[in-house]
C-alpha positions as CSV (number, residue, x, y, z in Angstrom):
1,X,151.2,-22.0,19.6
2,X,149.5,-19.2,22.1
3,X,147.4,-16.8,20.0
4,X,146.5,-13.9,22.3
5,X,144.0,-10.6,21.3
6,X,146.9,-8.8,19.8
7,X,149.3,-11.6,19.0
8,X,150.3,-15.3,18.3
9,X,153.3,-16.8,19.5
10,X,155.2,-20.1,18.2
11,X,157.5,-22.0,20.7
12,X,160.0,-23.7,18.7
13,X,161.4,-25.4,21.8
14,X,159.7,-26.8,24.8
15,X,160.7,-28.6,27.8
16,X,158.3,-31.5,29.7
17,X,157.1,-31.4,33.3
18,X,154.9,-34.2,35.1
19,X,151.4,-33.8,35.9
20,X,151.4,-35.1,39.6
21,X,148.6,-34.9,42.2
22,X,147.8,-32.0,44.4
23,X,147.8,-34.1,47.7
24,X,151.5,-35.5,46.6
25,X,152.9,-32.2,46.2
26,X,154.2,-31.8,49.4
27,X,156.7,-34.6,48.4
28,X,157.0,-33.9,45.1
29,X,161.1,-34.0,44.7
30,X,160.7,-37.7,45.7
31,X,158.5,-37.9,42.8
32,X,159.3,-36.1,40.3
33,X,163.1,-37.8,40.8
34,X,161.7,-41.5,39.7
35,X,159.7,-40.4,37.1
36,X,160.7,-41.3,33.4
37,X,158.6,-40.1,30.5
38,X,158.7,-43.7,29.3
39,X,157.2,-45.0,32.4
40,X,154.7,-42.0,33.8
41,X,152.4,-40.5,31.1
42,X,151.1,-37.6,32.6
43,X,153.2,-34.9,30.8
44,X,152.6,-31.3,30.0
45,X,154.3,-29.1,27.5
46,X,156.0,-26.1,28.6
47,X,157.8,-22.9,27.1
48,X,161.7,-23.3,28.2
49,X,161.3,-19.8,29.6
50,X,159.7,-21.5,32.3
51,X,162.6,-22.9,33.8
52,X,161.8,-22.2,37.0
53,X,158.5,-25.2,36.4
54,X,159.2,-28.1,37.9
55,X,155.8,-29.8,37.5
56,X,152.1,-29.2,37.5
57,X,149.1,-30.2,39.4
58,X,145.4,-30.8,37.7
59,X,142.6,-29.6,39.8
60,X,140.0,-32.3,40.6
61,X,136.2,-31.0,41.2
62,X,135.7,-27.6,42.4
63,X,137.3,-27.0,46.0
64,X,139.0,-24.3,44.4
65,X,136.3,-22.3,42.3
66,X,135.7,-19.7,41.1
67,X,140.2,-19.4,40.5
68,X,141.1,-22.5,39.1
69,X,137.7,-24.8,37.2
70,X,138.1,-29.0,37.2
71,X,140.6,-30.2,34.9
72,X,142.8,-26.5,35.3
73,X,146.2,-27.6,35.1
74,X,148.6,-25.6,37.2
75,X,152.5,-25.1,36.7
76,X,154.5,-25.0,40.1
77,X,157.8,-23.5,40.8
78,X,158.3,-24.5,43.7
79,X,162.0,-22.7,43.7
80,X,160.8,-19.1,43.1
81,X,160.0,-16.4,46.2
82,X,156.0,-15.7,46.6
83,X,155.1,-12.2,45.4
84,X,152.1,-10.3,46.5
85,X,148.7,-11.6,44.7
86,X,150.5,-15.1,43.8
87,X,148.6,-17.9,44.6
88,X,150.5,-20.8,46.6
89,X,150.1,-24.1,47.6
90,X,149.7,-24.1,51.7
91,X,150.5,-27.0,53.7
92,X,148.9,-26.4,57.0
């Protein structure tokens, strides 16, 4: 359910993604290609519109304030071309 200022949406389908961490991103197709929602439990609940998402990242302790707050959970796709004003994650 989103409920927005001028409307609510219902999603009567999602899909799952992993939760994995930030600093194992970089290899995140070896990871995400082992995990099994029986044996990993960090799972997040996305539209299928999405289907671009192929997991998400939570953001420990505030190295990224004021954009993204503790606990924000980000969904990556890692897949889709950057447009100007999207944020990224940078591996330099």
């Amino acid at each position: 359910l989103y409920i927005g200022l001028n409307h609510s949406v219902i999603a009567t389908q999602q899909t799952s993604i992993p939760i994995i961490d930030l600093d194992k991103s970089k290899q995140w197709e070896d990871i995400i290609s082992t995990l099994k929602p029986d044996t990993y439990f960090d799972w997040i609940m996305v539209d299928p519109s999405i289907d671009e998402a192929k997991f998400a990242v939570r953001i420990h302790g505030e190295s990224m304030w004021p954009q993204f707050q503790a606990n924000t959970i980000l969904i990556i796709s890692p897949d889709t071309e950057a447009k100007n004003r999207d944020f990224v994650i940078a591996y330099i």
